[in-house]
N, C-alpha and C positions, 0 to 999 in steps of 0.2 A: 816215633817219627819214621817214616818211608823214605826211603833208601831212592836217592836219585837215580831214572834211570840209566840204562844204559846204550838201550838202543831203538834206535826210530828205523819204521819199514815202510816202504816207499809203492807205492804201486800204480801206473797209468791203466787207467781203465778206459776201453772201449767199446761199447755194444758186444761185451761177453758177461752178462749177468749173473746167467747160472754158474759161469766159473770165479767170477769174483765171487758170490756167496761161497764158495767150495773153498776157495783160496782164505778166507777169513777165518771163515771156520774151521779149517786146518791150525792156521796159525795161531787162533784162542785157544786151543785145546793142546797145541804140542809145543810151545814156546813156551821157556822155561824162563828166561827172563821177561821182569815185566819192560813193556814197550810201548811205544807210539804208535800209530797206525799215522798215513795218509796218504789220501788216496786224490788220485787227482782226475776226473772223470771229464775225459776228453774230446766234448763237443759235441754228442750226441745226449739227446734226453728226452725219457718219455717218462709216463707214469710209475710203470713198473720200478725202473730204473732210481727216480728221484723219491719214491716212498722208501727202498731198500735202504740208499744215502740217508735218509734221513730218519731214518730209525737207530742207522750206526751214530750218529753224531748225537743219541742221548748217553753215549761216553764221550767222558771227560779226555779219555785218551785218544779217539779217535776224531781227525780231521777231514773233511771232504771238502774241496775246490772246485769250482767249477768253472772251465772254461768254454768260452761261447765258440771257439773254433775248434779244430782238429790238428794240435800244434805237432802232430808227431810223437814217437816213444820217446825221443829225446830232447824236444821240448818239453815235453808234459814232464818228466823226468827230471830237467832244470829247476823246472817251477817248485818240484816237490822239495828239489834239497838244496835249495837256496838258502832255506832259515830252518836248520837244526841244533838240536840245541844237546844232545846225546855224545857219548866219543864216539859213538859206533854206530851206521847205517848199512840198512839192506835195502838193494834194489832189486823187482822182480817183477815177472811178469805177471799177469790176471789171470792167466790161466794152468799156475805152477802151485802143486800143494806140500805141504811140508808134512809130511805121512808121519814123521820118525818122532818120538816124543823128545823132548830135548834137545830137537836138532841143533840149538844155535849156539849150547854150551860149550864143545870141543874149538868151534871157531871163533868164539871172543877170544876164550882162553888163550890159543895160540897168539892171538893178534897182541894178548896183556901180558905175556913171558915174554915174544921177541920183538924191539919197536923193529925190525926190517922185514916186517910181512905188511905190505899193505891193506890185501884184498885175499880173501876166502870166498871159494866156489866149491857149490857140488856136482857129483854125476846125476846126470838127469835119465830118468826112467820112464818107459810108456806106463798106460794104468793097468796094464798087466803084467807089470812087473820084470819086463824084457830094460836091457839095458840101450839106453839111446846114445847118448855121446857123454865125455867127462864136462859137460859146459864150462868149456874154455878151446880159446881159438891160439893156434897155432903164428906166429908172428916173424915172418923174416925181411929186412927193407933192407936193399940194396940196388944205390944205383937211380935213387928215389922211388924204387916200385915197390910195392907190399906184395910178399907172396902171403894169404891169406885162409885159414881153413880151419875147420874147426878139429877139438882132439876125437875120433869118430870110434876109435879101439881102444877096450877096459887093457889096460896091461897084466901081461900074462905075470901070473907069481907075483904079485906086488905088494912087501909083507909092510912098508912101513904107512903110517897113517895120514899122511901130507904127501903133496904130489906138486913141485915146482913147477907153474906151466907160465906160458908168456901173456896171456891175458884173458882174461875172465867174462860169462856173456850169462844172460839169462837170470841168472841170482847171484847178485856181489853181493856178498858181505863185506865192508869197509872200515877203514879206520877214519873219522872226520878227514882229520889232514889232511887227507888226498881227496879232500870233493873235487878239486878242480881238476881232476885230471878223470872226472865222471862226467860234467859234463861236457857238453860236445855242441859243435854249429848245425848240426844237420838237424835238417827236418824230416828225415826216411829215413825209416826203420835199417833197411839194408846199409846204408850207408853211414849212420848212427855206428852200429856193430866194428866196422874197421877204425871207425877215426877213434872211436873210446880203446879199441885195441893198442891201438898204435902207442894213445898218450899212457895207457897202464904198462908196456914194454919200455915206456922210456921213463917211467916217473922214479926208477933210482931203489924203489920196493920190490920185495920179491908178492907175486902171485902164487897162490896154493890153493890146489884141492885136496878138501875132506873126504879120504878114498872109503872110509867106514861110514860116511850118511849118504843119502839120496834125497833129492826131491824129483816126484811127477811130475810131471809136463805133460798137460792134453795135447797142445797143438794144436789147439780147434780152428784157428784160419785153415789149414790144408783140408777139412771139413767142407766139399760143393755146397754144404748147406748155409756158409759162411760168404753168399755172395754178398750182400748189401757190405759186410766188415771190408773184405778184398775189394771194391771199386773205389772205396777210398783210400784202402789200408795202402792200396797197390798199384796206386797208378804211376805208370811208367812213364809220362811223359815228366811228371812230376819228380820222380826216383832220377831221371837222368840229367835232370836243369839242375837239383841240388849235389849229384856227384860231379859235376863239372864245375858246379862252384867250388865244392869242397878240393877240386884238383888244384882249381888256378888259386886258393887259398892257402894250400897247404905246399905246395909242388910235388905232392906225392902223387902217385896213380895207381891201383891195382894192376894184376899180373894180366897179359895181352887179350886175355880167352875173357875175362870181366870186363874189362876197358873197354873192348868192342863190344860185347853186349852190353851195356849201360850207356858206352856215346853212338849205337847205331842202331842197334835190336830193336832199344825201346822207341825208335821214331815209329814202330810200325803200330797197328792195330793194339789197343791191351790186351784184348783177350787172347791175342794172337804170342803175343809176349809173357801172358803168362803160363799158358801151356809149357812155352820152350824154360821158362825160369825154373819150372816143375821138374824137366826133363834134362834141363842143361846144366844148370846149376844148383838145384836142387833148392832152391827158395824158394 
């Protein structure tokens, strides 16, 4: 008889094909526990696209969704982990590979010795194997502002194997119990990032990074070849209607240098907004 599993992985997919194939096939090959897939493919579809989907759904373990709009990373993201049924979830993005064979063993494991770890992250790497950030973001509210940023330096001498950080971006690994404080109201990506921030700094668990694995990270939207994905992915008039709901919802606000560019920057031109997002703040 087979062993219930233990963990379902999550992933929104958007008109990044050839990374979703790469992201899958990372995962079958280097996940040591058996697992669930599903994937929730967000609004866009062409041939290519729904032949791959539908090749993977001749596994039993794997689920594909389809939704007729573009709900966002963190509505597509709701949809996916509304109904799990595992103690343990990964959320990640489509264009993030899991290189390391057994990456997911050291961070169940933790998560199954202490119940006050909620959420495992790792450091993310380009595919060259240069170090990018520890994927997790930096979390300070005071005053009801969010100072916000991500961890962007490997710590120097850093001998022990976990890394307390305030809250996790990119690849969560999770314990069920805290789904709710994964999802989130926003419909933008950028704005998605700080309100999930915010509720994992306040959910009462600690956050940690697994400083001995890695996963890749393309980044393929910062890609010019990625324009059809960025007119959607990125529109600012859009980014700035749902951070102003998310303020008068929440009564938090970002730190003044964000605040202003998301309630005034993004009134101008997109493409004119997304250069400065490039250059200003680095999104």
């Amino acid at each position: 008889m087979s062993l219930p599993k233990k963990l379902t992985i999550c992933i929104v997919h958007y008109r990044r094909l050839p990374q979703l194939k790469k992201a899958v096939r990372c995962l079958k090959d280097n996940t040591f526990n058996d697992f669930n897939l599903k994937i929730l493919n967000n609004g866009y579809l062409d041939n290519d696209i729904k032949e791959y989907l539908d090749s993977l759904c001749e596994d039993e373990n794997i689920e594909v969704v389809y939704s007729a709009d573009n709900l966002g990373p963190g509505g597509g993201r709701n949809v996916l982990i509304s109904d799990i049924k595992t103690p343990f979830v990964v959320t990640m993005d489509d264009d993030v590979y899991m290189t390391t064979q057994g990456w997911d063993v050291p961070l169940i494991d933790i998560m199954e010795r202490d119940s006050d770890v909620g959420a495992v992250g790792l450091p993310l790497y380009d595919q060259d194997g240069r170090f990018m950030c520890l994927g997790a973001n930096k979390v300070n509210i005071a005053k009801r502002v969010i100072k916000f940023s991500p961890y962007m330096i490997l710590p120097d001498d850093y001998s022990d194997d976990f890394l307390e950080v305030d809250s996790l971006s990119c690849v969560i690994v999770y314990r069920h119990e805290i789904n709710d404080h994964i999802k989130v109201d926003s419909m933008c990506q950028i704005n998605d990032d700080w309100e999930r921030s915010v509720a994992l700094k306040r959910m009462g668990r600690r956050c940690l990074v697994y400083m001995r694995g890695k996963a890749v990270h393309e980044r393929a939207s910062v890609n010019r070849d990625f324009a059809n994905y960025n007119k959607s992915r990125r529109d600012y008039r859009k980014i700035r209607q749902d951070y102003l709901l998310l303020v008068e919802k929440s009564g938090l606000r970002l730190d003044i240098l964000r605040h202003c560019f998301y309630k005034y920057v993004c009134l101008l031109p997109n493409n004119i907004t997304r250069e400065l997002a490039y250059r200003w703040l680095n999104k």
